[in-house]
Structure formats: C-alpha cells, structure tokens
GUZA-78507 format. One line per 10 residues: number of its first residue (from 1); their letters; for each residue z, x, y of N, C-alpha, C. Coordinates in nm, 4 decimals, decimal comma. Example, Ala and Ser with C-alpha at 12.3 -4.5 7.8 and 13.67 -1.06 7.14 Angstrom:
# residues 2
1 = AS = 0,7800/1,3190/-0,5690/0,7800/1,2300/-0,4500/0,7800/1,3200/-0,3300 | 0,7080/1,2850/-0,2250/0,7140/1,3670/-0,1060/0,7870/1,2900/0,0030
//
This chain:
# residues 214
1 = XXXXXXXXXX = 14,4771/5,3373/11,3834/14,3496/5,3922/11,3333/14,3189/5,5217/11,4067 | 14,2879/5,6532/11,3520/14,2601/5,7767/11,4053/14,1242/5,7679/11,3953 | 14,0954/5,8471/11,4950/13,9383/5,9177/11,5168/13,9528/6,0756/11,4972 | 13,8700/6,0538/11,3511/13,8905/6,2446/11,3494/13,7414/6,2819/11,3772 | 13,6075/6,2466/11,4296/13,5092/6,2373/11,4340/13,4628/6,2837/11,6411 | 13,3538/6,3513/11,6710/13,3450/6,3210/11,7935/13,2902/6,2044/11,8473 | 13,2937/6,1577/11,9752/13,2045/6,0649/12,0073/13,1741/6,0904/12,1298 | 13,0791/6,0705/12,1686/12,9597/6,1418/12,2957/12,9171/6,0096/12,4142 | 12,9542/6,0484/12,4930/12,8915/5,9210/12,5942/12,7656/6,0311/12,7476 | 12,7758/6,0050/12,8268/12,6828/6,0291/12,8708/12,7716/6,1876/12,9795
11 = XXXXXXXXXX = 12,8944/6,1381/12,9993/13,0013/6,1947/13,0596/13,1103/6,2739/13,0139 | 13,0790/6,2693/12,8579/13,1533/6,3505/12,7998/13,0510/6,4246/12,6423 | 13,0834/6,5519/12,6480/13,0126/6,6014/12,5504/13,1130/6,6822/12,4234 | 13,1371/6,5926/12,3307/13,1982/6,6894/12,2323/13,3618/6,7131/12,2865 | 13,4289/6,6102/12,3286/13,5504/6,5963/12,3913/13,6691/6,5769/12,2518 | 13,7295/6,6673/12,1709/13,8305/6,6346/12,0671/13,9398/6,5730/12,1601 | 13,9279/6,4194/12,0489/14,0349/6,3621/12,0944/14,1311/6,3178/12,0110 | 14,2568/6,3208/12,0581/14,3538/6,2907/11,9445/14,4322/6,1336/12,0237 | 14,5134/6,0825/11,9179/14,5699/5,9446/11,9636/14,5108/5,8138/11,8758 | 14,5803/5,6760/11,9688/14,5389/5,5895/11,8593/14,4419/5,4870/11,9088
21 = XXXXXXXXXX = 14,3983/5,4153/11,9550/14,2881/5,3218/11,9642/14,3870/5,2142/12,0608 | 14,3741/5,2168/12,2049/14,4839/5,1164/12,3323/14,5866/5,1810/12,3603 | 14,6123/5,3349/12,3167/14,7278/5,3921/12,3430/14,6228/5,4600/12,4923 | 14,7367/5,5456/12,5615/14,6928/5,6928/12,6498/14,6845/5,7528/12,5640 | 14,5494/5,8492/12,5626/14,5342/5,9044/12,4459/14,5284/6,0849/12,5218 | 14,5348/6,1652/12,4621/14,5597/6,3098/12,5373/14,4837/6,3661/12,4448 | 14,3741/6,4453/12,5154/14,2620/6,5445/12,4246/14,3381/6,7006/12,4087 | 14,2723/6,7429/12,3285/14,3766/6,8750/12,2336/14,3654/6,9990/12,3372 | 14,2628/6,9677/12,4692/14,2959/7,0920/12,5869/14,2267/6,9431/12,6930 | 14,3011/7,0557/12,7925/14,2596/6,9782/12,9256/14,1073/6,9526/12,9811
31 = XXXXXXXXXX = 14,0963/6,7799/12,9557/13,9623/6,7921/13,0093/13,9027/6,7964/13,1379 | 13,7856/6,7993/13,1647/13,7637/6,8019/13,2956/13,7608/6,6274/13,3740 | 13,7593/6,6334/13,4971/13,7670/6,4691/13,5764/13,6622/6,4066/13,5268 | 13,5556/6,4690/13,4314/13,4127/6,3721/13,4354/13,4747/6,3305/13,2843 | 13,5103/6,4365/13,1765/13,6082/6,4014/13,0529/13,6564/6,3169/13,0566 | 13,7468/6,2810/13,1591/13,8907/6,1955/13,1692/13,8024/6,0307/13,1963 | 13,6958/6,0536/13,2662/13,6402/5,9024/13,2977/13,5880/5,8904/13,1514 | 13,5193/5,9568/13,0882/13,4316/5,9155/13,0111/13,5582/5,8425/12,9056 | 13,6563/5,8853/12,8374/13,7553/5,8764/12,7762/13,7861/5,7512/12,8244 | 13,8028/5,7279/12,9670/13,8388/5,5739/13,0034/13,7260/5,4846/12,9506
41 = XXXXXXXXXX = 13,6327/5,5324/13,0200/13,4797/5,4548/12,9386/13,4998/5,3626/12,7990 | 13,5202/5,5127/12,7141/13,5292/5,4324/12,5553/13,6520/5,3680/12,5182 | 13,7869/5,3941/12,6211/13,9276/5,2643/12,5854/13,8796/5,1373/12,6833 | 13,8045/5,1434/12,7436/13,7073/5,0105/12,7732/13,6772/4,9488/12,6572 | 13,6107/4,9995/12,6266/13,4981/4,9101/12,5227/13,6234/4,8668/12,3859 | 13,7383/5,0165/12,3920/13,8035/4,9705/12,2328/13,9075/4,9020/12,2705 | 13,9343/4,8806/12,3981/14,0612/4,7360/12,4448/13,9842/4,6227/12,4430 | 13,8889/4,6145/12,4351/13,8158/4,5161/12,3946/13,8469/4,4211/12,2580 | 13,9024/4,4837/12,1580/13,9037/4,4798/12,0586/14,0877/4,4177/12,0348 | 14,1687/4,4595/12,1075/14,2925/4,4397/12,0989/14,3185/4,3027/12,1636
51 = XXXXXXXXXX = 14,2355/4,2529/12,2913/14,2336/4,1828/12,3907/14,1848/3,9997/12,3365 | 14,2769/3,9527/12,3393/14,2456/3,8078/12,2388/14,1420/3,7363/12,3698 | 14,1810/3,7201/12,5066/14,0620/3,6627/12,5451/13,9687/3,6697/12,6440 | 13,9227/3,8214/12,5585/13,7600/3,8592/12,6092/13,6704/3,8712/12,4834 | 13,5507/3,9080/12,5014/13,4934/3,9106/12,3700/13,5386/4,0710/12,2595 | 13,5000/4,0223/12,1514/13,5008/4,1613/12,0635/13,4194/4,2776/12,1246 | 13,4509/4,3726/12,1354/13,3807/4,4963/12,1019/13,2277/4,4850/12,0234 | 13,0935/4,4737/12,0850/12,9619/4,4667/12,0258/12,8871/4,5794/12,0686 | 12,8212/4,6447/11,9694/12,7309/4,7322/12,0164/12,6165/4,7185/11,9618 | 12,4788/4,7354/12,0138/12,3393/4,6951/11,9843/12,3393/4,8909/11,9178
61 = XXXXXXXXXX = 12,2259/4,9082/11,8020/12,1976/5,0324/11,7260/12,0008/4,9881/11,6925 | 11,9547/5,0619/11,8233/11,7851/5,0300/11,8285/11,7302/5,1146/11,7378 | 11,5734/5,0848/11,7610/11,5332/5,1936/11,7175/11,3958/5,1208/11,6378 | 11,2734/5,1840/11,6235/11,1857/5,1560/11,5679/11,1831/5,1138/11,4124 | 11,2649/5,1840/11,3344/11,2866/5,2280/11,1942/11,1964/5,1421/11,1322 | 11,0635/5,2782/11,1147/10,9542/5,2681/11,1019/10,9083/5,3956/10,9942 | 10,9971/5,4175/10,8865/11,0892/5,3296/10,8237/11,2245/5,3606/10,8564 | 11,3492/5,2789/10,8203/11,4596/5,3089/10,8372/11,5078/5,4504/10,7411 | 11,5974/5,5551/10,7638/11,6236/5,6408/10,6575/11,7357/5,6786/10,6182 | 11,7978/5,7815/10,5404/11,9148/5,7615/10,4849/12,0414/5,8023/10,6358
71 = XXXXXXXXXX = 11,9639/5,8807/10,7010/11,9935/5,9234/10,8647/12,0775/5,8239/10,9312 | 11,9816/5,7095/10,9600/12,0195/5,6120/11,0232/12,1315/5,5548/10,9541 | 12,1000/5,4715/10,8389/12,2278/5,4346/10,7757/12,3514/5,4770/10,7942 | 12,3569/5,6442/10,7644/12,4768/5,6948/10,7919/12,5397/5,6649/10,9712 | 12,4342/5,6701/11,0698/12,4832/5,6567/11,1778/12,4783/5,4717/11,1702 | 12,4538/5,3862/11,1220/12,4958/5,2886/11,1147/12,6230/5,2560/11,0256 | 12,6600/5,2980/10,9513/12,7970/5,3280/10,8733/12,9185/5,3251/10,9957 | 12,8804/5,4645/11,0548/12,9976/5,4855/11,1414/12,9788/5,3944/11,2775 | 12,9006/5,3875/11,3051/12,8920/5,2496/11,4262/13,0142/5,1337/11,3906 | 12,9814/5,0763/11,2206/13,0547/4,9716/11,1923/13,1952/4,9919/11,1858
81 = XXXXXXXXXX = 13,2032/5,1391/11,1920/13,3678/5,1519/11,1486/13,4378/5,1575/11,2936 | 13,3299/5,1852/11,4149/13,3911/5,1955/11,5328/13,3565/5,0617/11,6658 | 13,3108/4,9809/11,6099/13,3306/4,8119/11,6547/13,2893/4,7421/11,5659 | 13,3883/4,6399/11,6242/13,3188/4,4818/11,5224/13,2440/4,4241/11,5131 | 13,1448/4,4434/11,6121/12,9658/4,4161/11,5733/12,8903/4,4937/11,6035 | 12,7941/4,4961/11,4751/12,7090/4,5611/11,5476/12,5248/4,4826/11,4685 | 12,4704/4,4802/11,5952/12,3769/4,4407/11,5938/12,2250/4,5411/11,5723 | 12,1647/4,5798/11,4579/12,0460/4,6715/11,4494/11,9652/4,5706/11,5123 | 11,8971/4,6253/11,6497/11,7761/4,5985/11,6740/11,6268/4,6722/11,6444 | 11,5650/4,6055/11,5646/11,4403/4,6834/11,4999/11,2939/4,6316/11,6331
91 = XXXXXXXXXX = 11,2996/4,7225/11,7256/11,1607/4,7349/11,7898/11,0189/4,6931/11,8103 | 11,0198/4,5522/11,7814/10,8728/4,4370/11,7978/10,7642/4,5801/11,8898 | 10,7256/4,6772/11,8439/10,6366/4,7245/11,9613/10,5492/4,8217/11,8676 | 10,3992/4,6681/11,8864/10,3081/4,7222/11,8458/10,1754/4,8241/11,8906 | 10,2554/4,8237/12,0083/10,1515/4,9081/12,0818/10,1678/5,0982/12,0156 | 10,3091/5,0916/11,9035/10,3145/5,2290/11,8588/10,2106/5,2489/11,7445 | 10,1601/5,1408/11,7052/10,0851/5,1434/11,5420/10,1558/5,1979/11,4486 | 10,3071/5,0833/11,4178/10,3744/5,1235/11,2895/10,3245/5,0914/11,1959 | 10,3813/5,1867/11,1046/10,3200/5,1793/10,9362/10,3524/4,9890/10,8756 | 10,4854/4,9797/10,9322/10,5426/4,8415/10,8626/10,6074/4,7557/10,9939
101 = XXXXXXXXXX = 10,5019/4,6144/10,9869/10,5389/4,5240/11,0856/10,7188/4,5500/11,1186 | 10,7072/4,4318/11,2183/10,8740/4,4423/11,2368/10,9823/4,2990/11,1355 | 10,8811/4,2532/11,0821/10,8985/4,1624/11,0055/10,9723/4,2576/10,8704 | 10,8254/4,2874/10,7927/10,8470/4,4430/10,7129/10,9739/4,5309/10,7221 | 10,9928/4,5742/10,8391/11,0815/4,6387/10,8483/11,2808/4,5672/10,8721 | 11,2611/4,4484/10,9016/11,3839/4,3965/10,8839/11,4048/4,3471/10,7651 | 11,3094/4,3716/10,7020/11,3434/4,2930/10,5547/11,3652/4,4037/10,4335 | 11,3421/4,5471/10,5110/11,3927/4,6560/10,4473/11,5238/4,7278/10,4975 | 11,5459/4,6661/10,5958/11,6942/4,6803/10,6554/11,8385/4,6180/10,5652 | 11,7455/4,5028/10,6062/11,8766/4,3588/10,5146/11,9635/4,4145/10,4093
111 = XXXXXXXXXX = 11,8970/4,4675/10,2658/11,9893/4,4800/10,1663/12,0393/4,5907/10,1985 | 12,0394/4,6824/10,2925/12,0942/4,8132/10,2752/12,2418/4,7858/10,3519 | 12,2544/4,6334/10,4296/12,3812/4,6665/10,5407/12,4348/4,5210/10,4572 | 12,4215/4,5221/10,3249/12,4966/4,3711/10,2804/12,6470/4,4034/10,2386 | 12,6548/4,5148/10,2623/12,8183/4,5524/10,2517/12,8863/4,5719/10,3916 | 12,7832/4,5907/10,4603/12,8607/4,6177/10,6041/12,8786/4,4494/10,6472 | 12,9920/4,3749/10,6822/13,0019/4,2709/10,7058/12,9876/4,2167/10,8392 | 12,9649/4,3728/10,9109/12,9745/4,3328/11,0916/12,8550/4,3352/11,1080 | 12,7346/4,3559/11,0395/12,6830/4,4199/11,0917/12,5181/4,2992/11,0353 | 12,4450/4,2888/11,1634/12,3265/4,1919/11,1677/12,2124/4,2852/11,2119
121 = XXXXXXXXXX = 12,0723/4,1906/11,1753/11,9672/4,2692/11,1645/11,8357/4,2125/11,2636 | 11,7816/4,1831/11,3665/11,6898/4,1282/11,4786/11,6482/4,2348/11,4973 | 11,5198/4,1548/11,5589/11,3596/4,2380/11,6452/11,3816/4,2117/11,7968 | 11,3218/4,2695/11,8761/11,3562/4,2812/12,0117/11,2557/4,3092/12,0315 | 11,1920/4,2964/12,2218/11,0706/4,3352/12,2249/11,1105/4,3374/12,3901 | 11,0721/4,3829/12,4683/11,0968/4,4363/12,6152/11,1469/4,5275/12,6612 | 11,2961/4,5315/12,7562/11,3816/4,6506/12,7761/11,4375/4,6280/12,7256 | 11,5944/4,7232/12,6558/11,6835/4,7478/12,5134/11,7591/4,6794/12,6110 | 11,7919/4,7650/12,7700/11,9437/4,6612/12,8654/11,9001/4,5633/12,8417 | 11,7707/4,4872/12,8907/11,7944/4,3203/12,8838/11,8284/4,2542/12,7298
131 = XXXXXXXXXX = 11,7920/4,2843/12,6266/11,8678/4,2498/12,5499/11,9920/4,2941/12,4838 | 12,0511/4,3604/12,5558/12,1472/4,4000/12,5305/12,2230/4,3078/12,5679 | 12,2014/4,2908/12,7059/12,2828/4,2067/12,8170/12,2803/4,0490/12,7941 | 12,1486/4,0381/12,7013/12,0871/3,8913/12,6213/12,2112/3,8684/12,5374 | 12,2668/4,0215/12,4368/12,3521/3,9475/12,3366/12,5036/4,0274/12,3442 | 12,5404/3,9909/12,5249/12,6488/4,0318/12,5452/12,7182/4,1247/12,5261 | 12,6329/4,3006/12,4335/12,6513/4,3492/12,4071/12,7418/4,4698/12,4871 | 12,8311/4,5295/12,4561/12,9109/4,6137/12,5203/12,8438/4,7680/12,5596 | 12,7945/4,7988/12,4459/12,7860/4,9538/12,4546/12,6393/4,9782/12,3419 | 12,5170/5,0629/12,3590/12,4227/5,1310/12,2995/12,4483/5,2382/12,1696
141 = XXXXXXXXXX = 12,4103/5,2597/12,0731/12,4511/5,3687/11,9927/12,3331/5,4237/11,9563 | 12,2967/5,5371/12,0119/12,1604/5,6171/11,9459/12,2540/5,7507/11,8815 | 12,1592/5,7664/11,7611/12,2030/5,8778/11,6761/12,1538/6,0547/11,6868 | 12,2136/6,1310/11,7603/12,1836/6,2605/11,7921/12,1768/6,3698/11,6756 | 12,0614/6,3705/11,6296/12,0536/6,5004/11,5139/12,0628/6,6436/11,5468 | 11,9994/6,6916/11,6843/11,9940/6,8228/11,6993/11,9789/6,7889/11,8452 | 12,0183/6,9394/11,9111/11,9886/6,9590/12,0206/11,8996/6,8969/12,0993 | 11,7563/6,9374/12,0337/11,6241/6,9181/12,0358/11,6400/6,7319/12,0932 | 11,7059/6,6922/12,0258/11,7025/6,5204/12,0385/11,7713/6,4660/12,1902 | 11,8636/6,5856/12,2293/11,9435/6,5547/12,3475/11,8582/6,5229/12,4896
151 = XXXXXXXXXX = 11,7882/6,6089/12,4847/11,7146/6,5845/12,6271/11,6591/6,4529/12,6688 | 11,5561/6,4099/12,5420/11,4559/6,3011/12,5668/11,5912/6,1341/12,5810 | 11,7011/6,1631/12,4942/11,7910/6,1140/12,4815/11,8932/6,0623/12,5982 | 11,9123/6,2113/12,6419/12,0345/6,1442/12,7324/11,9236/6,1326/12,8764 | 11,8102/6,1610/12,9176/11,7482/6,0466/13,0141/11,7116/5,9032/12,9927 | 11,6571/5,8352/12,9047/11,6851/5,7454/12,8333/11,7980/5,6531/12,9055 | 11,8993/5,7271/12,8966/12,0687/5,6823/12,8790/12,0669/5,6622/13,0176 | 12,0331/5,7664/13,1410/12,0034/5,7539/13,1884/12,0056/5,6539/13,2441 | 11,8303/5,6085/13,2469/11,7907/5,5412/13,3055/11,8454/5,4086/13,2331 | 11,8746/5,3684/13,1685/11,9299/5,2105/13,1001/12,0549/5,2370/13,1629
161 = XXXXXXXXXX = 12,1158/5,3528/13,2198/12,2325/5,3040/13,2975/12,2438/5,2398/13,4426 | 12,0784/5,2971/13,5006/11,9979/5,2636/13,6266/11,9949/5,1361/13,6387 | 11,9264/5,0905/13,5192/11,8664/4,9170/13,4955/12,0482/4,8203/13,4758 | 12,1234/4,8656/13,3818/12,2712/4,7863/13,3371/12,3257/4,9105/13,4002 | 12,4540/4,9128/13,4407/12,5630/4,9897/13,4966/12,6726/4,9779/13,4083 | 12,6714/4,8383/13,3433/12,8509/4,7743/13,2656/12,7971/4,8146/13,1386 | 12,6205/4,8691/13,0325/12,6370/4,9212/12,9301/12,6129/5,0074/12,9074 | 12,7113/5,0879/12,8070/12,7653/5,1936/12,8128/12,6362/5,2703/12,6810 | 12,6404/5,3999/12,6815/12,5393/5,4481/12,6086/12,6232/5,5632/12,4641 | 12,6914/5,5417/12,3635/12,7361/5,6247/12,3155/12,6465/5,7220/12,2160
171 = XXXXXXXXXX = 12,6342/5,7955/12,2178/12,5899/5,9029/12,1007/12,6743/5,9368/11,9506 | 12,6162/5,9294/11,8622/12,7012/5,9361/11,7444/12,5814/6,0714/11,6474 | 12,6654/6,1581/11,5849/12,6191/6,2590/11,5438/12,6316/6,2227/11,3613 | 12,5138/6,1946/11,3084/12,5158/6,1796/11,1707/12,5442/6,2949/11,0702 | 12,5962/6,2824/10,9238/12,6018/6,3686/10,8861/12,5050/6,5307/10,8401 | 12,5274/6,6137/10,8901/12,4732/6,7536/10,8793/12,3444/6,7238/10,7589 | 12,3520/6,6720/10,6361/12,2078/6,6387/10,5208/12,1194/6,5980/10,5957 | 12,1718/6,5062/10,7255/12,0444/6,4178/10,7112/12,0057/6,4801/10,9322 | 11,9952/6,6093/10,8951/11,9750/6,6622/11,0728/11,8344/6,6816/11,1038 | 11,7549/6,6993/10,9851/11,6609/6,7445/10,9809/11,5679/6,5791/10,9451
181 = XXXXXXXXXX = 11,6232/6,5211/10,9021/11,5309/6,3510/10,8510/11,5028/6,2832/10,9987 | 11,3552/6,2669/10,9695/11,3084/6,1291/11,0651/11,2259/6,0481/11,0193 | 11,1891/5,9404/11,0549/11,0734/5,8709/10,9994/10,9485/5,8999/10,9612 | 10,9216/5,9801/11,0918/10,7674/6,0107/11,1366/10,7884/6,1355/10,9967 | 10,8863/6,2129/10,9289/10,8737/6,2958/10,8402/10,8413/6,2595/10,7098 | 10,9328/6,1926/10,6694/10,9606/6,0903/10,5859/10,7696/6,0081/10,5184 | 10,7210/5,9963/10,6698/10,5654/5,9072/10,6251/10,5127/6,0060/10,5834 | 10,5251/6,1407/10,6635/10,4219/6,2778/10,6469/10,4360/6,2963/10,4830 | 10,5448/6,2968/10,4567/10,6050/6,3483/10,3260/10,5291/6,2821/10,2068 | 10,5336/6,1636/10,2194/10,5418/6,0214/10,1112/10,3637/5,9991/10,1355
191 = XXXXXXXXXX = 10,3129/6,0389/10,2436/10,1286/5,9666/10,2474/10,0838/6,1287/10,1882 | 10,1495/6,2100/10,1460/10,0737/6,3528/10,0521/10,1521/6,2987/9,9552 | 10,2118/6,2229/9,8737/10,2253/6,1696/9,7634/10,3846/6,3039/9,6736 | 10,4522/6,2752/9,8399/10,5687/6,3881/9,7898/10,7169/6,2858/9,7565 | 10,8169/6,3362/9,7310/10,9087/6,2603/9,7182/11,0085/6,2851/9,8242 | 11,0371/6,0878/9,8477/11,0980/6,0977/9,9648/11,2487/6,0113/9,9154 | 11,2766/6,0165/9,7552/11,4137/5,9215/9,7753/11,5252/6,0247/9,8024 | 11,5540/6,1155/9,8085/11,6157/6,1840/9,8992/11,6811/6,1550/10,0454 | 11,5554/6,0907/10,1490/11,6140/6,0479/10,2549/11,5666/5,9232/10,2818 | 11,5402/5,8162/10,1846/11,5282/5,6556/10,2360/11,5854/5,5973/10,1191
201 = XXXXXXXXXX = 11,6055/5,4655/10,1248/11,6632/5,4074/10,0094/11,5431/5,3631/9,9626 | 11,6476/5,3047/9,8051/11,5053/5,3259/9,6975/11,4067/5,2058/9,7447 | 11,4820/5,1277/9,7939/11,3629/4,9691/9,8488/11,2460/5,0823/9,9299 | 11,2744/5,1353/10,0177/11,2126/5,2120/10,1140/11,1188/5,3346/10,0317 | 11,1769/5,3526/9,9328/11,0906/5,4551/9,8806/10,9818/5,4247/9,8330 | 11,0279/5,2812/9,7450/10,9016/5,2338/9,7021/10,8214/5,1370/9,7964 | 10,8242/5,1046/9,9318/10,7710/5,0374/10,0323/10,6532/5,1588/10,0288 | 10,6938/5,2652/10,0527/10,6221/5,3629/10,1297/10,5281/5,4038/9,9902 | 10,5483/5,4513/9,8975/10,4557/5,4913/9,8136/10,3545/5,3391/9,7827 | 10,4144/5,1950/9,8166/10,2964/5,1135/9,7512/10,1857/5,1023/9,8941
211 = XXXX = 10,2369/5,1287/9,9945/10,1799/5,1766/10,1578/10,0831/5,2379/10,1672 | 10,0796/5,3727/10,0790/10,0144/5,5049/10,0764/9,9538/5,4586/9,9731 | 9,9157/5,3992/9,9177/9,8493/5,3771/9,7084/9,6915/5,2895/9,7928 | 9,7157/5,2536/9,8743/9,6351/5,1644/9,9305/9,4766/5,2296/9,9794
//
C-alpha cells in the first residue's frame, strides 16, 4: 500500500515520503534527526497493523461537530484508509452552547460513515488523552485547513502529549474545497437562511434549516 498523501505529526512537517507500510522507508531528500523520529513515530503505530499479537492500529478523530461538515468527512475518509479503527468522538461539552445536543449530533454522524466499516461513532466528555487511553487508542487525528489552524493546534498536541506521552497526535490536511468550511460558518450561513448543501450533508442541511425555522 503507497502513501502518496502527506502526513503531519508534531515532529515532522510536510515530510514526502516514499516506500511501503513495515518496510525502511527513505524520504525523497534527506530529512532532518527530528524527521527521521517522527517517521519512526508513524511505523509505530503502522507495525501495529502487521503485528498479529498486539492490538490493531486505532485512532480516536474528536471534535465538537456542531455540525459535522463535508470537511470533516473528507478528513474522516482518509483517517479510515490509514488505520483500522477509527473511533469519531463527538464532544459531550455543554458548557460551549451547541446548536445540536451531542445526542443530535451523533445521530447526524451515523448515516454518513455507514460505508466506512472501521469506523464508530461516541460522545466523550473530560480530557480527549483520558479517553483515548480509555479506548486503547493509538494515535489522535485533528484535521488542519490552513495555516491559521496550526498554532491553536499544534499546542493542543502539545500539551495532550504532556498529559499521554505513548499518544501520538497526527495532522491530516483535507481536501483544498473544503479549506475554507467550518461549522461555526456553516451555522452563520444557514441561520440568514443561505444555502449550505455545498458543505454538509443533506441530513445536515436539513437539521440546520428546521433549527433556524424555529
């Protein structure tokens, strides 16, 4: 299996790598010593996967998705193609005053990942490490749209590396359509009575306009 895609950890930024998934793999120029760990980092997590007796390869994919959008999906797409589980945790935290409980919101999750077969849908409520570490999870996946997203992001990473040390924090860059989509846009958009199936699915589109009718 090739990776023609980047993948971002906390130690490596934008590292092209070529090779196969448990091989030594050799990047297309010489990286630097912090490169070379991070690279070990992620044949951690993907010998995981080759290795009959340790667990699979799991990664937790958080996040309020409040509402979920076409954004996320896509970075949940490629999550599934790069371990065998993956677990969306949808954010029990009402102290943000979301538009749609967390109930609400996993039940607008569900049909969108019924093709993804790895892939399950839970609420969480405390720190992301402790449940991470709750469901044995290997490695974090937050989705990086722009620059702008990096900062608040990789402290974050940070600090959940402070709290867990053994989970790992990867960054995954969604496709270029959806760089500009967020939730908080998405509500702005849809409560002036604009159209938003563009960047949510249609369950979601019509969640949000019967939301706003109110």
């Amino acid at each position: 299996m090739m990776f023609g895609r980047f993948i971002l950890t906390l130690k490596q930024i934008r590292v092209p790598v070529e090779g196969n998934i448990g091989e030594e793999r050799v990047p297309t120029s010489s990286p630097t010593g912090e490169a070379q760990i991070a690279l070990r980092a992620v044949d951690g997590i993907t010998q995981k996967r080759e290795t009959g007796n340790v667990q699979r390869a799991h990664c937790i994919y958080p996040g309020t998705f409040d509402p979920i959008t076409c954004g996320h999906i896509d970075v949940l797409e490629r999550a599934a193609r790069l371990f065998d589980r993956v677990t969306v945790a949808v954010a029990d935290n009402p102290g943000k005053e979301p538009l749609f409980s967390a109930a609400e919101r996993v039940a607008m999750i569900a049909p969108n990942v019924k093709g993804l077969r790895n892939v399950s849908v839970t609420t969480f409520g405390g720190l992301l490490v402790d449940f991470a570490v709750e469901k044995k999870a290997d490695a974090i996946i937050r989705g990086l749209r722009a620059l702008s997203d990096f900062e608040f992001e990789f402290n974050m990473a940070l600090m959940n590396r402070h709290l867990q040390p053994q989970i790992e924090t990867i960054f995954v860059m969604p496709n270029e359509q959806f760089s500009y989509t967020s939730s908080s846009l998405v509500k702005q958009v849809a409560r002036y009575g604009g159209e938003v199936g563009h960047f949510v699915p249609p369950n979601v589109a019509k969640a949000l306009k019967k939301a706003f009718a109110k």
